[in-house]
C-alpha positions as CSV (number, residue, x, y, z in Angstrom):
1,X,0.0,0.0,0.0
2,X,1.4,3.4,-1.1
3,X,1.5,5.8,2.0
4,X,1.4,9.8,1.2
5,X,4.7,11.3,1.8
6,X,4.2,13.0,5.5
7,X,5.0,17.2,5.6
8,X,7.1,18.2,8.6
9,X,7.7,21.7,9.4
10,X,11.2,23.3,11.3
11,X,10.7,26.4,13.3
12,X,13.8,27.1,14.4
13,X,15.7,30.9,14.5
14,X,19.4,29.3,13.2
15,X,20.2,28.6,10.2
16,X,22.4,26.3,10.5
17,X,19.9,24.0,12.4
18,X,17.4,24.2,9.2
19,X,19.4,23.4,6.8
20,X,20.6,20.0,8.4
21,X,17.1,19.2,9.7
22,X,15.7,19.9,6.2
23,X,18.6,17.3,4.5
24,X,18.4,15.2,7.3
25,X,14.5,14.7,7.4
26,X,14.6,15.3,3.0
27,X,16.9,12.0,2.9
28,X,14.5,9.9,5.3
29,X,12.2,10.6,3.0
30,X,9.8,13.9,4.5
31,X,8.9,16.8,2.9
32,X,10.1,19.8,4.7
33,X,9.3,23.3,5.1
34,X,11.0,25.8,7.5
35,X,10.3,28.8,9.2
36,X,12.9,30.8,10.6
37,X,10.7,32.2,13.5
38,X,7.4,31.9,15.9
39,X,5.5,34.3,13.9
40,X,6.7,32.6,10.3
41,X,5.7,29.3,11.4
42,X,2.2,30.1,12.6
43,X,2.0,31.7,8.8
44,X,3.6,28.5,7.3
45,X,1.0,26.4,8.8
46,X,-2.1,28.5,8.3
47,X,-1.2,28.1,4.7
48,X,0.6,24.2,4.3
49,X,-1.0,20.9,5.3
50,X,1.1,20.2,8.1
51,X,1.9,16.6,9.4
52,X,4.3,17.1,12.2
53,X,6.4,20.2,14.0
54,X,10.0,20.5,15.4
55,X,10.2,23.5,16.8
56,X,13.4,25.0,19.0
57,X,12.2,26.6,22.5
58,X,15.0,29.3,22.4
59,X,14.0,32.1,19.7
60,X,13.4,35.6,19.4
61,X,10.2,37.3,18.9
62,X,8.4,34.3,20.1
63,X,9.8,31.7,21.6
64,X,8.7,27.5,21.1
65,X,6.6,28.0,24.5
66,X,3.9,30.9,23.0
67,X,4.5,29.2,19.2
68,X,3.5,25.5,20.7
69,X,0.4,27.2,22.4
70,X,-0.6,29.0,19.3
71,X,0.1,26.2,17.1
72,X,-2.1,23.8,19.0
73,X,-5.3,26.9,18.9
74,X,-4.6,26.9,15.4
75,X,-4.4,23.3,15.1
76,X,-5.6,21.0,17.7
77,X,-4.0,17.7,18.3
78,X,-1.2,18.2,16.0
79,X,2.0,16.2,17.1
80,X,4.9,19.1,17.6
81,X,8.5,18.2,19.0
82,X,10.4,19.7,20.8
83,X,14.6,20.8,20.8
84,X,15.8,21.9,23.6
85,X,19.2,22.0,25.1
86,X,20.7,20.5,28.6
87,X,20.1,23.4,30.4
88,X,16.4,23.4,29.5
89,X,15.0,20.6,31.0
90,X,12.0,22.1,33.4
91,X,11.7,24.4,30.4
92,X,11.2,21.1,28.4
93,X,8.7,19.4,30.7
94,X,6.6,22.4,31.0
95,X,6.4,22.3,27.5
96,X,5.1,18.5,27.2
97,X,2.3,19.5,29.8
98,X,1.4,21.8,27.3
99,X,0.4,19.2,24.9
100,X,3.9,18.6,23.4
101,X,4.0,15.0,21.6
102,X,7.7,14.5,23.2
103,X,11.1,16.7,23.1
104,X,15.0,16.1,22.4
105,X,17.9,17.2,23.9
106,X,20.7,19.2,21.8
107,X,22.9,18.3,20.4
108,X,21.4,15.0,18.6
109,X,22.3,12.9,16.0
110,X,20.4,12.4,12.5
111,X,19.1,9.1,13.7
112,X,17.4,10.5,16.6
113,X,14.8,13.1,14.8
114,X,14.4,10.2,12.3
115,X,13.3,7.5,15.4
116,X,11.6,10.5,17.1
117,X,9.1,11.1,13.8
118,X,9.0,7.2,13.3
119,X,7.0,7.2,16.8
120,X,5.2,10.4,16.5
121,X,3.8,8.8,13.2
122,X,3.3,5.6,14.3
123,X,1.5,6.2,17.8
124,X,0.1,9.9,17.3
125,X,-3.4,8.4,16.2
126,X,-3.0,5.9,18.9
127,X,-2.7,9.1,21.5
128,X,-5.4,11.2,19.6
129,X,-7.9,8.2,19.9
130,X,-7.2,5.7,22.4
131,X,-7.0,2.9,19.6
132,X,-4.0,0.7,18.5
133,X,-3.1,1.2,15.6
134,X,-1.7,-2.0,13.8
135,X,-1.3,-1.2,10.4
136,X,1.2,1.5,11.1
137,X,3.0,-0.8,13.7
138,X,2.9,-3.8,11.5
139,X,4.6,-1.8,9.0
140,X,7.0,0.0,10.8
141,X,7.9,-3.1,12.6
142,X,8.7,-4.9,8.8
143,X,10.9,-2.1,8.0
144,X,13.3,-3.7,10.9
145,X,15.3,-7.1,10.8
146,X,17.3,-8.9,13.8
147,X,20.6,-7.2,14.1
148,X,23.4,-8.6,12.8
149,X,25.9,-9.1,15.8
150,X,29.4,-9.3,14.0
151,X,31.8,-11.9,16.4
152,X,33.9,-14.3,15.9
153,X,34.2,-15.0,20.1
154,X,33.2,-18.4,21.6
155,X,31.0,-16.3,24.8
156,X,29.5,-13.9,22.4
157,X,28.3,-16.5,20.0
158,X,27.0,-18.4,23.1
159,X,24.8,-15.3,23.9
160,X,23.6,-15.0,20.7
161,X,22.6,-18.2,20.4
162,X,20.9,-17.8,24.0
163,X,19.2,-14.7,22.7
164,X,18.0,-16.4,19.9
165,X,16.4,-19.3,21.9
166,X,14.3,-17.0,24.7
167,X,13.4,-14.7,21.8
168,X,9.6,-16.4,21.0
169,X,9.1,-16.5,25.1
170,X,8.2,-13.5,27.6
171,X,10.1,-14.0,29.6
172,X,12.0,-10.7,31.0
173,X,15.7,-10.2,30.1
174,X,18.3,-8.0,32.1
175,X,21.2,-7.4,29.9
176,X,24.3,-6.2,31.5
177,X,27.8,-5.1,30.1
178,X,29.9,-2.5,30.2
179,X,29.1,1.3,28.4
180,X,29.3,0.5,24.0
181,X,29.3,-3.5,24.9
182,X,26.0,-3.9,22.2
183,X,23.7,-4.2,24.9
184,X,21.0,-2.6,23.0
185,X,21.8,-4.6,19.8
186,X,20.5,-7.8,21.8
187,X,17.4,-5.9,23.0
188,X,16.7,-5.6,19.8
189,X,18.1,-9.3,18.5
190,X,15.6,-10.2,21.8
191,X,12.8,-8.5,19.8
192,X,12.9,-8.8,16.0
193,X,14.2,-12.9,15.9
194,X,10.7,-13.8,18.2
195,X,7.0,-13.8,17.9
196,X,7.0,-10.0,18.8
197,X,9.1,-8.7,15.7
198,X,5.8,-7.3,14.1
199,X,5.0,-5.2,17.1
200,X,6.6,-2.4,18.9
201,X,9.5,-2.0,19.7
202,X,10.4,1.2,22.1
203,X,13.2,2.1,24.1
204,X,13.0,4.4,27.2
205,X,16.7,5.9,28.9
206,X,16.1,5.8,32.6
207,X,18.9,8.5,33.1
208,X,17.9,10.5,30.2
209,X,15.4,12.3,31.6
210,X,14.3,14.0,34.9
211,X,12.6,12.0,37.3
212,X,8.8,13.7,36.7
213,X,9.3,13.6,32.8
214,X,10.2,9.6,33.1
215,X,7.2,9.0,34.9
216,X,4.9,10.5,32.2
217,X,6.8,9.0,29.7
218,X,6.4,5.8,31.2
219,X,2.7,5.5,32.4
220,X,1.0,8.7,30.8
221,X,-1.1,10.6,31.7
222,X,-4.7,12.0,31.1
223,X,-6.0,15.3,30.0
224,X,-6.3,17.7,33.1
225,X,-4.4,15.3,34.9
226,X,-2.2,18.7,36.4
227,X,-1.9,22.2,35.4
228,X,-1.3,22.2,32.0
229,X,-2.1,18.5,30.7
230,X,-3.7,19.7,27.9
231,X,-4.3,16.6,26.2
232,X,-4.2,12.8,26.6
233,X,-0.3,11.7,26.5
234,X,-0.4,7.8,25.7
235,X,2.8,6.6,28.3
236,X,5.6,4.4,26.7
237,X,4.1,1.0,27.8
238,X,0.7,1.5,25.9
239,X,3.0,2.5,23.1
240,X,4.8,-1.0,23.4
241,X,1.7,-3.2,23.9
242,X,1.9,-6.4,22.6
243,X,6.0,-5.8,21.8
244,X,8.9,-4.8,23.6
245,X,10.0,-1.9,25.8
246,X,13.6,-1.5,26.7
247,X,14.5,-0.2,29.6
248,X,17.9,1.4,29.5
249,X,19.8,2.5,32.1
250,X,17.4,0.4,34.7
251,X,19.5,1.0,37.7
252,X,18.9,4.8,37.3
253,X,15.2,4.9,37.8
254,X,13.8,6.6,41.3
255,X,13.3,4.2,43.7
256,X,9.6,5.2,43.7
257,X,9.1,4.3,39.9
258,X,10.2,1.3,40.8
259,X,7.3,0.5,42.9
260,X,5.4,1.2,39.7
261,X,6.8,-1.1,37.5
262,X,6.9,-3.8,39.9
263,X,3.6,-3.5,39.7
264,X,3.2,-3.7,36.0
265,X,5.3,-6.8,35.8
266,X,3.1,-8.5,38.7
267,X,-0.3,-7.5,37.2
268,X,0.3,-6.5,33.6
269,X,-1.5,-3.3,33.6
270,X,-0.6,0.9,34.2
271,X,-2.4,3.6,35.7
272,X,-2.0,7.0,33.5
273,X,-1.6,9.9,36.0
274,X,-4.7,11.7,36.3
275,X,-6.7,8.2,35.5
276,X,-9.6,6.3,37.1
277,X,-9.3,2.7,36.0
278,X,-6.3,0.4,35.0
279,X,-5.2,-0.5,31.3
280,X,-4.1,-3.8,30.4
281,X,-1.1,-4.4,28.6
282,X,1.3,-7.4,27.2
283,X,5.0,-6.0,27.0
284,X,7.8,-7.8,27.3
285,X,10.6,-6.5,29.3
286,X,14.5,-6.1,28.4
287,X,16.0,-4.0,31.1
288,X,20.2,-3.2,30.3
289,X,23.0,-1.4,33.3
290,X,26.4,-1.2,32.5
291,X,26.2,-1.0,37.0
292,X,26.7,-4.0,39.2
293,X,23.5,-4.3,40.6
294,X,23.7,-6.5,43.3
295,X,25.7,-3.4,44.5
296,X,22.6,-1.0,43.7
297,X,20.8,-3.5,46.2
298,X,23.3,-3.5,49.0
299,X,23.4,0.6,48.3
300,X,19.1,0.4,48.9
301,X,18.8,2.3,45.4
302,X,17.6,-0.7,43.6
303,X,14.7,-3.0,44.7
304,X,15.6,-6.5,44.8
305,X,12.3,-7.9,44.1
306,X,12.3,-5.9,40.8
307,X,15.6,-7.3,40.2
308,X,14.1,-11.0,40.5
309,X,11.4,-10.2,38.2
310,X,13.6,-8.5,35.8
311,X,16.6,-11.1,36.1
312,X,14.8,-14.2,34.4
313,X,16.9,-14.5,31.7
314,X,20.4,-12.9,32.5
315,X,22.8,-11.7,29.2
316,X,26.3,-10.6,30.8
317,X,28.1,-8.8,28.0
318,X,31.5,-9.3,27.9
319,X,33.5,-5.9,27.6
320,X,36.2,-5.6,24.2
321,X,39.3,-5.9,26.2
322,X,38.0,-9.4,27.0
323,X,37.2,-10.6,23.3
324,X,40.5,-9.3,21.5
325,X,39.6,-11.8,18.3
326,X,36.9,-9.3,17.5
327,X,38.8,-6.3,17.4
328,X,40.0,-7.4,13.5
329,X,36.7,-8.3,12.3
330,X,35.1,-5.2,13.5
331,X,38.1,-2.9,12.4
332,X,37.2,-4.4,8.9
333,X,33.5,-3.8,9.4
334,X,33.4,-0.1,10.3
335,X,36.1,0.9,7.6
336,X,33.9,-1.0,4.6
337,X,30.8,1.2,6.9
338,X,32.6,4.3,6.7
339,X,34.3,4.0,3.1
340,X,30.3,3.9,2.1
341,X,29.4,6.9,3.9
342,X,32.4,9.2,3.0
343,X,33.3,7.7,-0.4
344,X,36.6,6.1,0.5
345,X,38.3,3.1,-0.6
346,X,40.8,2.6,2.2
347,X,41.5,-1.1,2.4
348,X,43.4,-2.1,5.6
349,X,44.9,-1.0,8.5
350,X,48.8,-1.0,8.8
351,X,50.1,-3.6,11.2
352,X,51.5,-1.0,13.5
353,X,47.9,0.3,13.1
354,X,46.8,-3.1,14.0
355,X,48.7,-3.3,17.0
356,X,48.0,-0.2,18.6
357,X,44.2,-1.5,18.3
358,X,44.8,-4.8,20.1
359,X,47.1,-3.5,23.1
360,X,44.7,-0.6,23.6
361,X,42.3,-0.9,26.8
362,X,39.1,0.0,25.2
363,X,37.1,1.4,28.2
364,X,34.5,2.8,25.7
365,X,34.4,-1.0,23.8
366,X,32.7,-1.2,20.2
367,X,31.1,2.1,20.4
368,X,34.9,3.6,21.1
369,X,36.4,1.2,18.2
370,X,33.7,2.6,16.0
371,X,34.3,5.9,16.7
372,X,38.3,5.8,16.5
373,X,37.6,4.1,12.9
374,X,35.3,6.7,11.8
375,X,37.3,9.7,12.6
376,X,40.5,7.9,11.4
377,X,38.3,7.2,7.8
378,X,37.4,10.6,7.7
379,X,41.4,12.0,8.2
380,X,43.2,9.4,5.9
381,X,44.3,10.9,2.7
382,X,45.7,7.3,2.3
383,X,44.6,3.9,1.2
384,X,45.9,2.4,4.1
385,X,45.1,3.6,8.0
386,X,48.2,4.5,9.6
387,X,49.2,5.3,13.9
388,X,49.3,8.3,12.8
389,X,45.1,8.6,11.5
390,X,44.2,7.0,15.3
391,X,43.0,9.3,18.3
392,X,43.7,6.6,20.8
393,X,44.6,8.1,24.5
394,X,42.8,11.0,24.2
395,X,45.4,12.6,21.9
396,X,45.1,13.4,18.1
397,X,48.5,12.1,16.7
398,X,49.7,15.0,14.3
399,X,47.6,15.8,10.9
400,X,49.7,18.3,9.4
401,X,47.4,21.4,7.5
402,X,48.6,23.4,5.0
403,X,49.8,26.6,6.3
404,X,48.9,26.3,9.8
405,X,51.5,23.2,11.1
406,X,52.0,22.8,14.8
407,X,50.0,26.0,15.5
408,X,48.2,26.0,19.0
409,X,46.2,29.0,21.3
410,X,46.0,29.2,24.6
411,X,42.2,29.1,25.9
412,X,41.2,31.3,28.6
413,X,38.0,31.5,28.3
414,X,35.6,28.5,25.9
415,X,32.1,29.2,25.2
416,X,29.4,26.2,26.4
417,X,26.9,25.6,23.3
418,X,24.8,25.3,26.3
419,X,25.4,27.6,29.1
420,X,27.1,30.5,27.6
421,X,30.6,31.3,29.0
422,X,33.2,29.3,31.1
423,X,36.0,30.5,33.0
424,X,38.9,29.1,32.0
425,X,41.6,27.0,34.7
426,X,43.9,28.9,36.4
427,X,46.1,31.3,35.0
428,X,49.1,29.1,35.5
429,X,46.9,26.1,34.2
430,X,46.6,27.0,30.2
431,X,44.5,24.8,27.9
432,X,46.2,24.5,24.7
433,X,44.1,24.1,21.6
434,X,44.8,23.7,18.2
435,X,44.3,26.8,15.5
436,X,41.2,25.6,13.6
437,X,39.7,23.5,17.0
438,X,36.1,23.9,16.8
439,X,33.8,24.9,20.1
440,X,32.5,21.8,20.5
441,X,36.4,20.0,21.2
442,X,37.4,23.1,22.9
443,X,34.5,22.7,25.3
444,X,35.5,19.0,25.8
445,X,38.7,19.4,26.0
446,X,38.0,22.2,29.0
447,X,35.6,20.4,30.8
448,X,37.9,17.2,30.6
449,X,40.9,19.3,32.3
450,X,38.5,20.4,35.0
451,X,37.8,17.1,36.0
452,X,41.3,16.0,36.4
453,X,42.5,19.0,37.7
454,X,39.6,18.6,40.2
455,X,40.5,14.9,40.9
456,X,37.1,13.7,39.8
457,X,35.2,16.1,41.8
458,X,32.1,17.0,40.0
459,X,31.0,19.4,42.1
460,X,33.9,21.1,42.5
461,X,34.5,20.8,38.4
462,X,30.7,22.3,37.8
463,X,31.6,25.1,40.4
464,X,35.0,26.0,38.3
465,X,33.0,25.6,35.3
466,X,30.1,27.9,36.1
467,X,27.9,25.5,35.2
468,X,25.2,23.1,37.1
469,X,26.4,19.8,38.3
470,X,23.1,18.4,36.2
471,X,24.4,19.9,32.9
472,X,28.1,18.4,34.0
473,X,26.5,14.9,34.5
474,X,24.8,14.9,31.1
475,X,28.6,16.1,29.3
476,X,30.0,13.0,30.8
477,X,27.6,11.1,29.6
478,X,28.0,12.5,26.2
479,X,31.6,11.5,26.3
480,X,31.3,8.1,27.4
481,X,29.3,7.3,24.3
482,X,32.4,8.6,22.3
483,X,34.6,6.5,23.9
484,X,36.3,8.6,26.7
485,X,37.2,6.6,29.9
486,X,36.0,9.1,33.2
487,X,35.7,7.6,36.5
């Protein structure tokens, strides 16, 4: 069946963001219009057929707060999401109260406005009606196939074949492994290799968001359920009724959520906020940590009956540094990955190249080797990747640039995307960066310093920073998924 292309309109004051959001959501297939204001998108969508919004909170004239409540007078019911940036969070949930369909955090990548306008399509008529919707499910659902998990290691094969075998069953799955281990790519193996591959599949972060966001997000809620709950907001397990919800991050859920979901797994049903009678629903359960949660239990932050009914089928992931014999294959994976994606033929990695690879510790594991591969794809002028095209260690080996060889300034002060202006370290403690470093590194590269000249202390590093300890949290996090080891 031939579905109409869907019309998504940007609102968002930089330019910079439109353009990518208009190639990004052009190449998955969207049409898109943009307006570069509050005041031009109302006029955009009194005159277009409008399918979805993305609109930024943080513009002049009128910011995403009036332009959401205006475009929701104008348009009632229609799904708009929302960009906001770490330091924007209450801002954020105030927003979704407002009748918001859901909200990102900047920066993202292209593959998470794709995801986010997979579910706003797939589950907005859901919301709007209080009806499954299986058609667009079924469909959406086809669209995805069972991972391929690339290994050549005896343990890893043993969990896939594990995987394989409790796939069909409903039985709940806690996957644990270290940060980049794949633990999401057997949530999803879990998923689309058993009897539930044709239904949803959705995947909440339990550290991602605030704890008053996560429980909406979880269980819903129902019009006039608080001040400003202006519409029905169908929670994540509705949304994964009949499928599978993924529970990332399990160990960082408020120990009074956790009362809640025990008592979804004991009775199979939720309770929106705001609502009068239970809903019954058949999700399956794969919950992931990268913690040691028998330590979460002797801490009292994780409830160990939830653990027993979580821990029914138990997938340890074994971290990188353990499975050495993969390192070749997937060296060999993400350089075919990336030769696609940036138009290169390299065809091998030097020995030397090679052998920094193996002896390295990989604290970051695949995600860390995929990122190492892609940057060193992207910097090869070569056919061949060299020691010299790796960023292991935290340290760029030297790329010489015409002209400007060896150049370096000394930061005093960087610029947070998010919070405006940082002091710099002492005056005796320079940061050296690189002529042509962009924002984004030097911001890294400062808060990375202030942690290690703090010895770890957040607080402390968040104080020097002149930033909140919150926004410091979520920049570590951010660097983890690169790769970068902090305790």
């Amino acid at each position: 069946m031939t579905q109409s292309i869907k019309t998504v309109l940007v609102v968002d004051d930089e330019d910079q963001m439109r353009l990518a959001l208009r190639e990004t959501l052009t190449r998955a297939g969207y049409e898109v219009i943009t307006a570069f204001d509050g005041n031009n998108g109302l006029s955009k969508l009194q005159n277009n057929s409008i399918d979805a919004v993305i609109t930024d909170l943080r513009m002049p004239v009128m910011d995403g707060m009036e332009f959401l409540q205006k475009a929701l007078q104008e348009k009632p019911g229609l799904p708009i999401v929302l960009m906001t940036a770490y330091a924007t969070v209450n801002t954020a949930v105030d927003a979704m109260k407002s009748g918001a369909f859901d909200y990102i955090m900047k920066p993202f990548s292209p593959e998470v406005i794709e995801s986010t306008l997979e579910r706003v399509f797939q589950y907005h008529g859901a919301l709007e009606q209080n009806t499954p919707a299986p058609a667009q499910k079924n469909e959406a659902a086809a669209n995805h196939k069972a991972p391929t998990i690339i290994t050549r290691s005896k343990r890893m094969e043993e969990l896939i074949h594990l995987a394989t075998d409790v796939a069909s069953s409903s039985a709940n799955v806690l996957v644990n492994g270290e940060s980049g281990t794949g633990k999401e790519l057997f949530a999803r193996l879990l998923h689309y290799a058993g009897n539930r591959q044709d239904k949803p599949f959705v995947a909440v972060n339990c550290a991602a968001l605030p704890d008053n966001l996560l429980e909406s997000e979880l269980f819903g809620y129902e019009k006039g359920a608080f001040t400003g709950a202006a519409n029905r907001k169908i929670g994540k397990f509705e949304m994964a009724d009949g499928g599978t919800l993924l529970l990332d991050e399990i160990t960082e859920m408020p120990f009074h959520l956790q009362a809640k979901l025990l008592r979804v797994l004991q009775e199979g049903e939720v309770d929106r906020l705001g609502g009068s009678k239970p809903i019954n629903v058949d999700v399956r359960i794969v919950a992931t940590t990268n913690r040691d949660i028998q330590e979460s239990i002797k801490e009292k932050t994780f409830r160990e009956d939830l653990y027993y009914r979580l821990n029914v089928i138990p997938l340890h992931i074994p971290p990188l540094r353990r499975r050495k014999e993969d390192i070749a294959l997937l060296v060999d994976h993400f350089i075919a990955k990336y030769n696609r994606k940036n138009s290169k033929s390299i065809t091998a990695v030097t020995p030397e190249g090679m052998n920094a690879l193996m002896n390295h510790q990989w604290h970051g594991n695949v995600r860390e080797l995929e990122n190492i591969i892609e940057r060193a794809v992207v910097i090869c002028r070569t056919q061949t990747l060299t020691p010299g095209n790796l960023f292991l260690h935290g340290t760029l080996l030297d790329i010489p640039t015409a002209g400007d060889e060896g150049q370096t300034v000394c930061v005093e002060q960087a610029q947070s995307v998010e919070e405006g202006c940082m002091p710099a370290l002492a005056d005796d403690d320079p940061l050296l960066i690189e002529v042509g470093t962009s924002v984004h590194e030097m911001e890294k590269r400062l808060i990375l310093q202030t942690l290690e000249k703090c010895s770890g202390n957040r607080k402390q590093a968040a104080d020097m920073l002149g930033i909140t300890s919150r926004t410091l949290l979520n920049k570590i996090k951010e660097y983890r998924e690169l790769g970068i080891h902090i305790e």
